[in-house]
Backbone as a chain_set.jsonl record, in Angstrom:
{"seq": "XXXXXXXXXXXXXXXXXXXXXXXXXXXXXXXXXXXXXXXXXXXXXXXXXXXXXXXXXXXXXXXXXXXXXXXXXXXXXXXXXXXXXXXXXXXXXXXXXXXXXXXXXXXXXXXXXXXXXXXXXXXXXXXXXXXXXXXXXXXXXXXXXXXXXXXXXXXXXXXXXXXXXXXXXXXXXXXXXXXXXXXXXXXXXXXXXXXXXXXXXXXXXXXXXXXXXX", "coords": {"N": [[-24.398, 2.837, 57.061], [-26.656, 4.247, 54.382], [-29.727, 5.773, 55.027], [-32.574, 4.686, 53.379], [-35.372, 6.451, 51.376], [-38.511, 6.649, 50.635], [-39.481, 6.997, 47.165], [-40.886, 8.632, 44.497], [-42.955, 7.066, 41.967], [-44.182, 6.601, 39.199], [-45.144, 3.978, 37.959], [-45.615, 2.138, 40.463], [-44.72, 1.554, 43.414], [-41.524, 1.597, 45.359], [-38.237, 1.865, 46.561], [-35.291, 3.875, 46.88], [-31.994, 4.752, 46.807], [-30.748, 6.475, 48.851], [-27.187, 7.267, 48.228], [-27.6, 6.653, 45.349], [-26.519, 8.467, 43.103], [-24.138, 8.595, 43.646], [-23.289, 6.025, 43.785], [-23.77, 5.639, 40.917], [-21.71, 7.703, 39.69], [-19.798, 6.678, 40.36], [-19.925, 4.27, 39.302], [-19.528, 5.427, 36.297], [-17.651, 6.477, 36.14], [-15.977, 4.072, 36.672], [-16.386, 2.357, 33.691], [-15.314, 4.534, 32.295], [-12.786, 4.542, 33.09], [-12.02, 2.259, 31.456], [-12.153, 2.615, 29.06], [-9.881, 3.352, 26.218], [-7.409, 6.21, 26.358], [-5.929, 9.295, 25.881], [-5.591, 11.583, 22.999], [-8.362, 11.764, 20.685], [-8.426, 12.529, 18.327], [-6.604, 12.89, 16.144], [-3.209, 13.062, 13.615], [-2.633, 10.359, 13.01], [-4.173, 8.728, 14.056], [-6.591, 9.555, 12.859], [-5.103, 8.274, 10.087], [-5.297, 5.465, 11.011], [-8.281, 5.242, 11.006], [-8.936, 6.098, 8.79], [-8.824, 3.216, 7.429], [-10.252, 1.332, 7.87], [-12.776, 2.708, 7.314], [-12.121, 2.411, 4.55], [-12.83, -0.461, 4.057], [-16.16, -1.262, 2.95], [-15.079, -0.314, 0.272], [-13.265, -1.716, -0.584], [-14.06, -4.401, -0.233], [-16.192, -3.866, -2.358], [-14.417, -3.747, -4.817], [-12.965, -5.691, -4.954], [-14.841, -7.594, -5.891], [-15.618, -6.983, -8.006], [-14.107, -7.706, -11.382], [-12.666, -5.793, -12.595], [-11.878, -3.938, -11.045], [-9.911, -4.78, -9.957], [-7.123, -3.954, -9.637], [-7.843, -1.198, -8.357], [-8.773, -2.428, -5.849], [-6.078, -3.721, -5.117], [-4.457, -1.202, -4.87], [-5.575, -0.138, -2.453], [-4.864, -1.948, -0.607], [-1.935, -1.241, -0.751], [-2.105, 1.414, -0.175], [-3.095, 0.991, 2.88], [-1.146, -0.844, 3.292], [1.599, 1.182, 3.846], [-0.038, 3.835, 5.132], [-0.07, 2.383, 7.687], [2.732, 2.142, 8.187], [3.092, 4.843, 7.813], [1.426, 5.835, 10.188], [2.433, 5.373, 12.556], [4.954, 5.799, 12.546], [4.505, 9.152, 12.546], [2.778, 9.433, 14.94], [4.941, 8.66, 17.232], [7.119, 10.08, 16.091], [6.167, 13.245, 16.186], [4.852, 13.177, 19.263], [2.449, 11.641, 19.91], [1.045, 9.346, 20.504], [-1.115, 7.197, 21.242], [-3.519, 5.828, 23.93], [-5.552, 5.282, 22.157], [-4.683, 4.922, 19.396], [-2.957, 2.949, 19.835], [-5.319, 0.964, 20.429], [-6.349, 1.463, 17.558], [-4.74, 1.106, 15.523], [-3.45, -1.589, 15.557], [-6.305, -3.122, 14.964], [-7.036, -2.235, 13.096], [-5.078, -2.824, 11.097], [-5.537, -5.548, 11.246], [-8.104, -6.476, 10.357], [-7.804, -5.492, 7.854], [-6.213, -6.904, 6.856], [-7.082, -9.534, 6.959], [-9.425, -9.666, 5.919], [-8.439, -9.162, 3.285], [-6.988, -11.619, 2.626], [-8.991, -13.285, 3.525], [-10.422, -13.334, 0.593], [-8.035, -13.885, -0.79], [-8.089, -16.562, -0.636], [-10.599, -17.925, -1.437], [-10.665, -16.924, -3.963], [-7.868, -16.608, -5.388], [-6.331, -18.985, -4.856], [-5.052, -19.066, -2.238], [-3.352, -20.952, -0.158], [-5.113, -22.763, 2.508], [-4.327, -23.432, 5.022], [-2.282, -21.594, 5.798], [-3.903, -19.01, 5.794], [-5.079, -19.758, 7.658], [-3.798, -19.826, 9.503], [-2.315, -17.135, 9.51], [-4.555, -15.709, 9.954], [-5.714, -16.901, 12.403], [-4.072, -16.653, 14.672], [-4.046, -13.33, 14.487], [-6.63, -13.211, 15.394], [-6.523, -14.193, 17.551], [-4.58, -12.734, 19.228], [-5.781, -11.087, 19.752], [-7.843, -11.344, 21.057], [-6.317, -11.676, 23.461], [-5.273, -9.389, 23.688], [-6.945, -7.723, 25.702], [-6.136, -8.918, 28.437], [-3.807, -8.619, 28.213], [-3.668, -5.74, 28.465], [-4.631, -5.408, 31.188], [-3.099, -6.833, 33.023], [-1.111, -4.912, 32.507], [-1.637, -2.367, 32.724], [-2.072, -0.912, 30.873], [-2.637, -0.471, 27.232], [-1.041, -2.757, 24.955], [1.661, -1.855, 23.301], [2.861, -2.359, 19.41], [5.309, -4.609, 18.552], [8.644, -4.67, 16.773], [8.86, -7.379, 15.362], [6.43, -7.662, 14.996], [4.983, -5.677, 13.55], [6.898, -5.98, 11.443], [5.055, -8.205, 10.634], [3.275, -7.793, 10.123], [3.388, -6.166, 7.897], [4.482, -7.616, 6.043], [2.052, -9.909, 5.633], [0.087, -8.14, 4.414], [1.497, -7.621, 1.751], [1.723, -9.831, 0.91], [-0.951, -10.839, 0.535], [-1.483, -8.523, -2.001], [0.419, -9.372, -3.557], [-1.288, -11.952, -4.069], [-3.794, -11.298, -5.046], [-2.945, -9.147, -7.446], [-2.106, -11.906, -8.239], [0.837, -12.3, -9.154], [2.53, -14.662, -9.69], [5.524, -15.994, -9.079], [6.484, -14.296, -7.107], [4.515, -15.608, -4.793], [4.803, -18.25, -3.752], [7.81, -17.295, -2.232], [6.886, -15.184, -0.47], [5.303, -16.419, 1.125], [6.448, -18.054, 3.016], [8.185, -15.812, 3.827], [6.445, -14.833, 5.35], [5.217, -16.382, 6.739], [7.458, -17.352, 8.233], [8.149, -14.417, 9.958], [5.5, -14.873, 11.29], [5.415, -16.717, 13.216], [8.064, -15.608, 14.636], [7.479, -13.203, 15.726], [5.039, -13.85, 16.892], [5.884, -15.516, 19.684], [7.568, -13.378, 20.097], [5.245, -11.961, 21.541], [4.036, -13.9, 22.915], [5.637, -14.416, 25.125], [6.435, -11.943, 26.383], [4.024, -11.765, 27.48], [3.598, -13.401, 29.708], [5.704, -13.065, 30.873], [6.523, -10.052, 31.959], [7.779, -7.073, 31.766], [8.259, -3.643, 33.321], [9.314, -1.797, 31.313], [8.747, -2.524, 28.716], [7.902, -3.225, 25.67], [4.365, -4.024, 24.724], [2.936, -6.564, 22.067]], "CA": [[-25.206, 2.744, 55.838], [-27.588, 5.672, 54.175], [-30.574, 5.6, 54.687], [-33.047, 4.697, 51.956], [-36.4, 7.242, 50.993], [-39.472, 6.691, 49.146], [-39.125, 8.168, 45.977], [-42.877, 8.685, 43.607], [-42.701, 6.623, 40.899], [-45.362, 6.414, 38.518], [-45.455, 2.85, 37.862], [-46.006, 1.226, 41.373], [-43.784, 2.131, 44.766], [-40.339, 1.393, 45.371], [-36.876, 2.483, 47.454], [-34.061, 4.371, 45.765], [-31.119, 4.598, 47.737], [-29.673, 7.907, 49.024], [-26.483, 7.48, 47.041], [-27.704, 6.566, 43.9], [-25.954, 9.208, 42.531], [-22.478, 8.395, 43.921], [-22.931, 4.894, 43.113], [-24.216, 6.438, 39.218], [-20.914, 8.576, 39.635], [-18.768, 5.487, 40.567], [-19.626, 3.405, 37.897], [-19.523, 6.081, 35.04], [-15.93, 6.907, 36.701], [-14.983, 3.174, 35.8], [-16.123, 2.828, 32.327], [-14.443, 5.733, 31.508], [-11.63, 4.518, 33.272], [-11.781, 1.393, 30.663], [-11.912, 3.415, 27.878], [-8.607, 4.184, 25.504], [-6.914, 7.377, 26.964], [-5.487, 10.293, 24.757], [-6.423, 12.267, 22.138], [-8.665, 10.74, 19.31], [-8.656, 13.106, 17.291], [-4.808, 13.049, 15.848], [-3.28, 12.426, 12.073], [-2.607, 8.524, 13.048], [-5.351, 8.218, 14.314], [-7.096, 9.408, 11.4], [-5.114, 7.024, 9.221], [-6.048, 4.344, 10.98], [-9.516, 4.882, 11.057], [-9.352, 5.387, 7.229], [-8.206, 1.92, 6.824], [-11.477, 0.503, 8.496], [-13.65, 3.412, 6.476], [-11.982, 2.161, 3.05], [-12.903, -1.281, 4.025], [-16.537, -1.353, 2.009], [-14.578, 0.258, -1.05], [-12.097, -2.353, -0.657], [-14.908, -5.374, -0.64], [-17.222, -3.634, -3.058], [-13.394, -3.851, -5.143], [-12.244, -7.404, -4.976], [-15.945, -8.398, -5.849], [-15.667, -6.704, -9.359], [-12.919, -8.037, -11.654], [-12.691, -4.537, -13.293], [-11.152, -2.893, -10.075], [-8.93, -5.237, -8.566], [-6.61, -2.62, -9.611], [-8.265, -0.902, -6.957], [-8.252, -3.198, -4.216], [-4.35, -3.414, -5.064], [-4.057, 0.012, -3.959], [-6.173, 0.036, -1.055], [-3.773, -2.507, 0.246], [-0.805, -0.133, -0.564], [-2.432, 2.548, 0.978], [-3.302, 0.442, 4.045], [1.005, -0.242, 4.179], [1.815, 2.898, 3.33], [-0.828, 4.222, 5.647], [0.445, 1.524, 8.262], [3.71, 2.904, 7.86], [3.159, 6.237, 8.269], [0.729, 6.411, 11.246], [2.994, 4.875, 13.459], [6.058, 7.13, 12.767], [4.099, 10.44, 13.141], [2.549, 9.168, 16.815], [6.207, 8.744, 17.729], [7.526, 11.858, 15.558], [4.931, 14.277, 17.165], [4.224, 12.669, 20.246], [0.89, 11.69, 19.734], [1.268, 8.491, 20.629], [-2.165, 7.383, 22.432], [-4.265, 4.373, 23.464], [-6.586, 5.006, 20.766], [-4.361, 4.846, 18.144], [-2.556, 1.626, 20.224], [-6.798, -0.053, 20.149], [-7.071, 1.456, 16.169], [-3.981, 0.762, 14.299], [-3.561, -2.851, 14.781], [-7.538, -3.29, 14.877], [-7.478, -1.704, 11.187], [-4.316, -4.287, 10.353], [-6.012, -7.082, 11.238], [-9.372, -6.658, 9.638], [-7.863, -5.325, 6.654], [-5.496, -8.321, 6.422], [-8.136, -11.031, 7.664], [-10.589, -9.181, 4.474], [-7.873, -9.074, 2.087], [-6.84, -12.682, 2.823], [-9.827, -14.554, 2.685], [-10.475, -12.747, -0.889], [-7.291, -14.472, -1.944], [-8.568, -18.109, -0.449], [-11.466, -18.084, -2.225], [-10.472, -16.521, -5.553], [-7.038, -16.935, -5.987], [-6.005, -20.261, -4.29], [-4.228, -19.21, -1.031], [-3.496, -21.821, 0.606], [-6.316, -22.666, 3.864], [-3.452, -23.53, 6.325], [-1.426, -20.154, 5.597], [-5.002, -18.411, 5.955], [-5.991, -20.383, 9.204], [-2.167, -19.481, 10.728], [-2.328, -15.921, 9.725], [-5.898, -15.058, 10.626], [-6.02, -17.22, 13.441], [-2.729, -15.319, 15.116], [-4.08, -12.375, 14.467], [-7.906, -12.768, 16.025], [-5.666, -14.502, 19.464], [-3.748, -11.391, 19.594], [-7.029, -9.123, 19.959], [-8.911, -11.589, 22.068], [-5.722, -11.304, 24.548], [-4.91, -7.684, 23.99], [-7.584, -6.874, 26.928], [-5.425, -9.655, 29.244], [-2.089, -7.708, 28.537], [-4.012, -4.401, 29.517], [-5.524, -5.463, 32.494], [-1.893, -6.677, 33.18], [0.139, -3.996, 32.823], [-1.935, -1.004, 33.415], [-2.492, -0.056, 29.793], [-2.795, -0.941, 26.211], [0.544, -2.932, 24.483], [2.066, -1.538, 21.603], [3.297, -3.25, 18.838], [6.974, -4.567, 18.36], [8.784, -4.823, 15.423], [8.259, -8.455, 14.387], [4.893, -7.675, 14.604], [4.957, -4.215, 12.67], [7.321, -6.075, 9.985], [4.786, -9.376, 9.99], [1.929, -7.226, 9.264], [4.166, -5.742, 6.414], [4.648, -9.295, 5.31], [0.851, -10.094, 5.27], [-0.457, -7.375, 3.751], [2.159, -7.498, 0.75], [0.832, -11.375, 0.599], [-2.076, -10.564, 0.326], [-1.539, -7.687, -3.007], [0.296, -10.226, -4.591], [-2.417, -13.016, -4.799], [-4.912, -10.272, -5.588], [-2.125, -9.307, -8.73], [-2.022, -13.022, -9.259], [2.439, -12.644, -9.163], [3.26, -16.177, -8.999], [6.687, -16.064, -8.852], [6.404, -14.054, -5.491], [3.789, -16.291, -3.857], [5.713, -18.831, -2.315], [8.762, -17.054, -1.211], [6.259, -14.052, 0.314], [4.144, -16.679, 1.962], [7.494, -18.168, 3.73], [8.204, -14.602, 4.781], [4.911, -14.198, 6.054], [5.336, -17.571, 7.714], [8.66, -16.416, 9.429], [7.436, -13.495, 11.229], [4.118, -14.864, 12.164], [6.738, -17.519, 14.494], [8.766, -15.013, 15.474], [6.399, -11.699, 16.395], [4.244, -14.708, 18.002], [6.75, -15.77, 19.821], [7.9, -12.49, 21.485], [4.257, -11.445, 22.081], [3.996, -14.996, 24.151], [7.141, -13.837, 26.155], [6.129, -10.183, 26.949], [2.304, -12.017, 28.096], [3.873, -13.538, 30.62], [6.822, -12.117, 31.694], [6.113, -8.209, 31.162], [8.912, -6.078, 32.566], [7.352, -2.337, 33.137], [9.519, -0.688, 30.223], [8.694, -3.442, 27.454], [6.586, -2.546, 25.019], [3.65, -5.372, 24.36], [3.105, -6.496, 20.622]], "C": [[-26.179, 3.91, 55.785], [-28.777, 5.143, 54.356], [-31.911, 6.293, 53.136], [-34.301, 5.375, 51.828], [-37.197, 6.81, 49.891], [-39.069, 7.429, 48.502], [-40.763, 7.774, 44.866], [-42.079, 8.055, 42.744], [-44.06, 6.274, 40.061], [-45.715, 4.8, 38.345], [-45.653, 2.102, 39.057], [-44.684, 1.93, 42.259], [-42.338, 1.408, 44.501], [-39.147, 2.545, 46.151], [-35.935, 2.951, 46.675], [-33.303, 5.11, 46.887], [-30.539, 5.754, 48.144], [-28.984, 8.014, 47.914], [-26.42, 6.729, 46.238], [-26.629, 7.531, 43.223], [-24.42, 8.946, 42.661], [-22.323, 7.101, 43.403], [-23.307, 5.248, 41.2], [-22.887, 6.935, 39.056], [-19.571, 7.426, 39.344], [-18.51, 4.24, 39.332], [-19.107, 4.02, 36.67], [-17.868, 6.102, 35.211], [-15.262, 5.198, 35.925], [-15.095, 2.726, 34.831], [-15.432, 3.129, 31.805], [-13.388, 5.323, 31.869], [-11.04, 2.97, 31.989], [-11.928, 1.468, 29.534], [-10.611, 3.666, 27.328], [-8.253, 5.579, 26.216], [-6.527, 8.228, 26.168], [-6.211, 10.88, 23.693], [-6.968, 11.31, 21.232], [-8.405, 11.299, 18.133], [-7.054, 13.705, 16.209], [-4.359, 12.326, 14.716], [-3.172, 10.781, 12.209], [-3.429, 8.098, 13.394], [-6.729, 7.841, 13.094], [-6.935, 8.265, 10.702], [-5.243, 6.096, 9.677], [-7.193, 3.793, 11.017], [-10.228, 4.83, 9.678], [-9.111, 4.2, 6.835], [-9.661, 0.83, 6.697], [-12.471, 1.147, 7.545], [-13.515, 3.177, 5.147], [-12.594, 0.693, 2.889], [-14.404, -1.734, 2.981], [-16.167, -0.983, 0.303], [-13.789, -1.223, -0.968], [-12.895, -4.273, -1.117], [-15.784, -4.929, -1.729], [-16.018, -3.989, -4.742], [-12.96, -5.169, -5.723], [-13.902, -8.085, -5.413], [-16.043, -8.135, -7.639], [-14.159, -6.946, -10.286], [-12.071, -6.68, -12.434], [-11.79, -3.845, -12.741], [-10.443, -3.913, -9.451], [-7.854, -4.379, -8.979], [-6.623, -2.006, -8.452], [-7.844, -0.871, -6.057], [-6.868, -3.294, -4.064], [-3.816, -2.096, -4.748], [-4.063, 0.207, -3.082], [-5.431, -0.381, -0.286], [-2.2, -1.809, 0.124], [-0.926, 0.527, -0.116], [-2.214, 2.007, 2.365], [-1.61, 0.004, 4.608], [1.277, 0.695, 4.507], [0.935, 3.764, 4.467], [-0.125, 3.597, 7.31], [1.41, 2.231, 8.976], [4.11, 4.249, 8.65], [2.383, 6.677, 9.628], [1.496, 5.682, 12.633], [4.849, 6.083, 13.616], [5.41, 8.668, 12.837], [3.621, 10.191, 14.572], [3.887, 9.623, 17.284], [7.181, 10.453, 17.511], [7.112, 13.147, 16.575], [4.724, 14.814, 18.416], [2.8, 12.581, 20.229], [0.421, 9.916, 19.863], [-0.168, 8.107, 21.861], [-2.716, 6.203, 22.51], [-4.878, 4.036, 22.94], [-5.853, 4.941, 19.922], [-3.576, 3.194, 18.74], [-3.813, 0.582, 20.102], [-6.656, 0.286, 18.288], [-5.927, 0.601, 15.513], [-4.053, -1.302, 13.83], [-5.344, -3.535, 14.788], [-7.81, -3.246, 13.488], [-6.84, -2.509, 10.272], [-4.813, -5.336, 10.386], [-7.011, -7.364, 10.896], [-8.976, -6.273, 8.283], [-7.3, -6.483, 5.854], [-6.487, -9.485, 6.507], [-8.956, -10.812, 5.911], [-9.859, -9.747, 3.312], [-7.392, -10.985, 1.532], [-7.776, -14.055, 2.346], [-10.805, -14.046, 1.495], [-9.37, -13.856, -1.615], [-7.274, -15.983, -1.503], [-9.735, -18.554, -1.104], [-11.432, -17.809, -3.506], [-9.327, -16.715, -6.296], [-5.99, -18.122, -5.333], [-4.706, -20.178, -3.363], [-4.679, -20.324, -0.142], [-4.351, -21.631, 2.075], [-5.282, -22.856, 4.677], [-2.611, -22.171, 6.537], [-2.565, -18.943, 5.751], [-5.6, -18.89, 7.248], [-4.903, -19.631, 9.873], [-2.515, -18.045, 10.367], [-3.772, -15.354, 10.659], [-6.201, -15.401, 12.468], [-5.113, -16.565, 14.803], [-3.374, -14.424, 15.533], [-5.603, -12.136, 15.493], [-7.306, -13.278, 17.831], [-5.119, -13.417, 19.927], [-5.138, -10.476, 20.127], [-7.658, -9.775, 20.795], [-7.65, -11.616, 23.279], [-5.21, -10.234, 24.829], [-5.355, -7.393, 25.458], [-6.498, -7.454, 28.877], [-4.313, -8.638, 29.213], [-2.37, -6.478, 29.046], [-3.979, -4.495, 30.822], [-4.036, -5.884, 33.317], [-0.94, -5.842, 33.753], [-0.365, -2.445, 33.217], [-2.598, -0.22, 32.044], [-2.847, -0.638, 28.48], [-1.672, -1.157, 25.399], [0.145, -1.975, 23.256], [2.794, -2.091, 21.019], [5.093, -3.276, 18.673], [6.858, -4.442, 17.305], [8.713, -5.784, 14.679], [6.888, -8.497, 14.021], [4.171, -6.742, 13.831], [5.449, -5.19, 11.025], [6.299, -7.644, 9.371], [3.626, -8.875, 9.147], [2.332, -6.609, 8.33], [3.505, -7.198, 5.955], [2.923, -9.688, 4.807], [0.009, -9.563, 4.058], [-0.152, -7.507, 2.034], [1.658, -8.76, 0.116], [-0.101, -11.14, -0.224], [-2.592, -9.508, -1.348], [-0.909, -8.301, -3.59], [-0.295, -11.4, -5.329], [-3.192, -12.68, -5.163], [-4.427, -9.861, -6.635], [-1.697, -10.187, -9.634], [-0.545, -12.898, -9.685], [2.895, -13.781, -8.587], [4.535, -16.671, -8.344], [6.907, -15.724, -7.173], [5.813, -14.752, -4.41], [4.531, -16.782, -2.809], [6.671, -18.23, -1.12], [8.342, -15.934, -0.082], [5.665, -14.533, 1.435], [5.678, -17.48, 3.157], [8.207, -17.197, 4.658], [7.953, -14.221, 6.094], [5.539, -14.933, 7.473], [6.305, -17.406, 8.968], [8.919, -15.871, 10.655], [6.549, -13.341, 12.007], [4.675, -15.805, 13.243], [7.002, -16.178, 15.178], [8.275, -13.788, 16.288], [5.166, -12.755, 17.277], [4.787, -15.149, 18.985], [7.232, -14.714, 20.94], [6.364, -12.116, 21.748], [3.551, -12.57, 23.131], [4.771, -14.361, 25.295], [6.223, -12.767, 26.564], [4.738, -10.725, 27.645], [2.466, -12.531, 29.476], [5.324, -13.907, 31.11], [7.281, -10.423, 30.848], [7.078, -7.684, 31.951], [7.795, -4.496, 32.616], [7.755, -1.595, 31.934], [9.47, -1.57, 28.949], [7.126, -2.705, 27.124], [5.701, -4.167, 24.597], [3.688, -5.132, 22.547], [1.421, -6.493, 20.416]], "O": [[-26.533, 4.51, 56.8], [-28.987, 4.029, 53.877], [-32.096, 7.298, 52.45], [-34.94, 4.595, 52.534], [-36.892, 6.63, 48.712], [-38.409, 8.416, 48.827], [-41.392, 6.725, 44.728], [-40.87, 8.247, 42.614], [-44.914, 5.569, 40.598], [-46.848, 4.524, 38.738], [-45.992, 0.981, 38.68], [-43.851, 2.691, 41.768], [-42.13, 0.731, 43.494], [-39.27, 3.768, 46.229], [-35.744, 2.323, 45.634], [-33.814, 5.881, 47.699], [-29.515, 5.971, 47.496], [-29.409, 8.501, 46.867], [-25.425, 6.015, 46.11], [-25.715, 6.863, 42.738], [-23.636, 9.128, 41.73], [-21.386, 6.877, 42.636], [-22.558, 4.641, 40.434], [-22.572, 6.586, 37.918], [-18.722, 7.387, 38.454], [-17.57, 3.659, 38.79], [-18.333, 3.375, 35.963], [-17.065, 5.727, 34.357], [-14.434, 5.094, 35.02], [-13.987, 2.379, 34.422], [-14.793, 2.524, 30.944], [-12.541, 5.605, 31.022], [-9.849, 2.754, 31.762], [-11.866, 0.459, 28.832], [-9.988, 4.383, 28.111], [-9.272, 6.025, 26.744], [-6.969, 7.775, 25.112], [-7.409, 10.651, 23.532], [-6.394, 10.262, 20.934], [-8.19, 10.702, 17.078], [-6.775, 14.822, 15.775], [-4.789, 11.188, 14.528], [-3.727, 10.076, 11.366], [-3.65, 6.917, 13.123], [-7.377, 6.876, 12.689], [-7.795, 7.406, 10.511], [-5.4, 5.267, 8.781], [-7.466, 2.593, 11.049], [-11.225, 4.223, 9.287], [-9.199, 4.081, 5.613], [-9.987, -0.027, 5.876], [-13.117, 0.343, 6.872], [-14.42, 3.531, 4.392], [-12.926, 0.407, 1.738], [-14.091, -2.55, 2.114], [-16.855, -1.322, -0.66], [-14.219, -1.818, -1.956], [-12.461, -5.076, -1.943], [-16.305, -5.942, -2.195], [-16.6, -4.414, -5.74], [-12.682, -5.452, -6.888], [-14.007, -9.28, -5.137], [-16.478, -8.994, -8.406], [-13.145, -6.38, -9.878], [-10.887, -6.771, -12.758], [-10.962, -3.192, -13.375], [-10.403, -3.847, -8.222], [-7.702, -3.786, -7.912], [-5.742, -2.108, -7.598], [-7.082, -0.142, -5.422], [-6.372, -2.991, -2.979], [-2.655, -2.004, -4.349], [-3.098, 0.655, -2.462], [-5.086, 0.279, 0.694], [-1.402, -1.975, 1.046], [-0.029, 0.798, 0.682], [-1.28, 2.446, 3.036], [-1.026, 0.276, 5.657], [1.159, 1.065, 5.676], [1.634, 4.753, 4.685], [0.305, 4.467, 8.067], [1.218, 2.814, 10.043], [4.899, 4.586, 9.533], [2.659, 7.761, 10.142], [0.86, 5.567, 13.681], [5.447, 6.735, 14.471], [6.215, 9.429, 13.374], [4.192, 10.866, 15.428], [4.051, 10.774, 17.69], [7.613, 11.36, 18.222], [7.735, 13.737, 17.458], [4.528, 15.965, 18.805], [2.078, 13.522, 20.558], [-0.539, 9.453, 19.246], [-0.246, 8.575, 22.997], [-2.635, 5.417, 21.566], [-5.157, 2.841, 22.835], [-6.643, 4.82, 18.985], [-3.7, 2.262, 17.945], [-3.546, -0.562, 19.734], [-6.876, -0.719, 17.611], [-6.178, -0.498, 15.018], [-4.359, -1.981, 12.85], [-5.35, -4.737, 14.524], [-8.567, -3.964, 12.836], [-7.284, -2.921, 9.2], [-4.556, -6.169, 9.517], [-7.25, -8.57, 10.972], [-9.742, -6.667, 7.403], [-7.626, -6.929, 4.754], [-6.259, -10.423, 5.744], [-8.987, -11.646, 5.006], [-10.336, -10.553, 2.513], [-7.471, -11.439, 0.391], [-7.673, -15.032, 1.604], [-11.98, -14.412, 1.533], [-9.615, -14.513, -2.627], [-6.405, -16.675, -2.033], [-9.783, -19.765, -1.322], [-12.174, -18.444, -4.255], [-9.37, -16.945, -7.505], [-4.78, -17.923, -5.444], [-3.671, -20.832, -3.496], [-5.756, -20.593, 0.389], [-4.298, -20.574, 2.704], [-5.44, -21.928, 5.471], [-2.373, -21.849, 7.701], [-2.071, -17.819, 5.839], [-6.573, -18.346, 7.77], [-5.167, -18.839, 10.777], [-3.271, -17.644, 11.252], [-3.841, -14.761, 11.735], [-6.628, -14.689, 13.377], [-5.659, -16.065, 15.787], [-3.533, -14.326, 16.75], [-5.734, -11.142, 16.206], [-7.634, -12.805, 18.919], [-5.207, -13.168, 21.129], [-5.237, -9.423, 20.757], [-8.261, -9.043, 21.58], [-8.227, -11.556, 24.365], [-4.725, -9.954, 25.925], [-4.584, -6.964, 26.316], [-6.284, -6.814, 29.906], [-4.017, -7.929, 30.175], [-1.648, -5.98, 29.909], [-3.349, -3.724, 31.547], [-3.824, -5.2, 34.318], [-0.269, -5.851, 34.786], [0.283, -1.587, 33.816], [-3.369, 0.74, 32.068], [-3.589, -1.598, 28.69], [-1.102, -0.151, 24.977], [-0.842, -1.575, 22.638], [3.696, -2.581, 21.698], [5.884, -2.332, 18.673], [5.84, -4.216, 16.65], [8.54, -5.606, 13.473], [6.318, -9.099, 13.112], [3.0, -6.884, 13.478], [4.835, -5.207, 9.958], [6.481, -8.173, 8.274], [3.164, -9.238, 8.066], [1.38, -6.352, 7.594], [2.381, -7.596, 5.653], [2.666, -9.722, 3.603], [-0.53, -10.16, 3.127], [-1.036, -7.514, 1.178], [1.229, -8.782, -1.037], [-0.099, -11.211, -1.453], [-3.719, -9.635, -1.827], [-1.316, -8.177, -4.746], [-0.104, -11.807, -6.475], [-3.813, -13.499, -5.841], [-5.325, -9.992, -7.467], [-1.255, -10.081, -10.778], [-0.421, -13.44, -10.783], [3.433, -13.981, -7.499], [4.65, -17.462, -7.407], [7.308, -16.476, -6.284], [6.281, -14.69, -3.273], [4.854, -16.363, -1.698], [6.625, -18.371, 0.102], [9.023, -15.692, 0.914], [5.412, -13.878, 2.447], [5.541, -17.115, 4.325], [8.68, -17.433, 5.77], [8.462, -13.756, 7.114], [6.011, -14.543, 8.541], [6.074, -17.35, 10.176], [9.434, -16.227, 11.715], [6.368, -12.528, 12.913], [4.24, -15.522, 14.359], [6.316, -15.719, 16.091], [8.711, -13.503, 17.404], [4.521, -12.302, 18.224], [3.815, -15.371, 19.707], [7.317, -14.905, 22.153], [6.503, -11.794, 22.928], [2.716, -12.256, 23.978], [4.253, -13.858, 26.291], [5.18, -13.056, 27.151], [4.324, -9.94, 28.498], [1.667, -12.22, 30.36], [5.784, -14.93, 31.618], [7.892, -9.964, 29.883], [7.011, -8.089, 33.112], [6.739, -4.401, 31.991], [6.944, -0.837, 31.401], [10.275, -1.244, 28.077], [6.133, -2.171, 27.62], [6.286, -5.196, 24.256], [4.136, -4.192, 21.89], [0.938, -6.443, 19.284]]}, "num_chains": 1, "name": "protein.A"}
C-alpha cells in the first residue's frame, strides 16, 4: 500500500492518498469505457438526432389544428428519415454505437409522442397505446442488460425495424383521421409488436456472438 501525505487544504486538515491520480485515471478510464463508441459525428447519426430536435416542432404541431398537416410530415420524415439512416451506416460503414443508442431512442420517443397525441385527440384505443408504448420503454430499460451481456450495444432486427414502420404509419393515420386504415394498421402494428418482441426475448437470453440484438 502507498503511503498517504498531508496535503494543505484550506478548509481544515485532511489525507489525500498518493494515487489519487491513478485512482482519478481509473475511474475516468471506465466511464469512458461506458460510453457509446464510434464516431458521432456521421450522416445517420445526424438523422437521428434530427428526429429528437424536430420533436418541439412536432408537439408545438399536433397542439394547433392548423398544422397537423405538419405533424403528418414530421412523422414521414421521421420514416423516411428512419429508413434512410440505417441503410447509409451499413452502406458507408458508419455503423456505430451512437447511432445503435440514437436511432431507436429517436423511434421510440417520436412514436410514444406521436401516439399519445392520437389517444387523447383522436380516439386510439388505451390498450393498443399501453402495448405499443409499454414494449417500447421495456426495450430501453433492458437495452443496458443486453450490453452489459454481450460486450456492446444490440442492433435492431427486422421485426423490429418493420414494427417501428408499422407504428409510426399508425400513428400519421390517426393524426389524418383515415378511418378506413385504422383498424387494419393497428392489427399490423399489433403483429409485429408479438413478433419483434418475441425475437428480442430470444436473443436476451440466448445471445449467440454473431446475432444481432433488437
Amino acid at each position: 500500500m502507498g503511503q498517504a501525505r498531508r496535503a494543505p487544504w484550506p478548509f481544515g486538515g485532511g489525507i489525500v492518498p498518493e494515487r489519487c491520480g491513478i485512482a482519478r485515471e481509473t475511474a475516468l478510464a471506465h466511464i469512458e469505457g461506458m460510453l457509446p463508441g464510434g464516431r458521432f459525428w456521421t450522416v445517420p447519426n445526424i438523422l437521428s438526432l434530427s428526429r429528437l430536435v424536430l420533436l418541439p416542432v412536432f408537439f408545438y404541431a399536433i397542439a394547433r389544428p392548423h398544422l397537423y398537416g405538419l405533424a403528418a410530415f414530421l412523422v414521414a420524415y421521421s420514416i423516411v428519415s428512419d429508413l434512410l439512416d440505417g441503410y447509409l451506416a451499413r452502406r458507408f460503414g458508419q455503423v456505430s454505437d451512437w447511432g445503435r443508442l440514437l436511432d431507436p431512442l429517436a423511434d421510440k420517443v417520436t412514436i410514444a409522442a406521436g401516439l399519445l397525441f392520437c389517444y387523447f385527440e383522436r380516439g386510439l384505443p388505451f390498450w393498443v397505446l399501453l402495448a405499443i408504448v409499454g414494449r417500447d420503454l421495456l426495450i430501453l430499460l433492458l437495452a443496458p442488460l443486453v450490453a452489459h451481456r454481450v460486450g456492446r450495444l444490440p442492433r435492431s432486427n427486422l421485426p423490429g425495424r418493420l414494427a417501428a414502420l408499422s407504428f409510426a404509419i399508425l400513428a400519421a393515420v390517426y393524426i389524418l383521421k383515415i378511418e378506413m386504415l385504422q383498424a387494419p394498421l393497428t392489427i399490423v402494428s399489433l403483429v409485429l409488436l408479438v413478433l419483434s418482441t418475441t425475437v428480442y426475448t430470444r436473443r436476451l437470453f440466448a445471445y449467440a456472438p454473431d446475432t444481432e440484438g433488437s
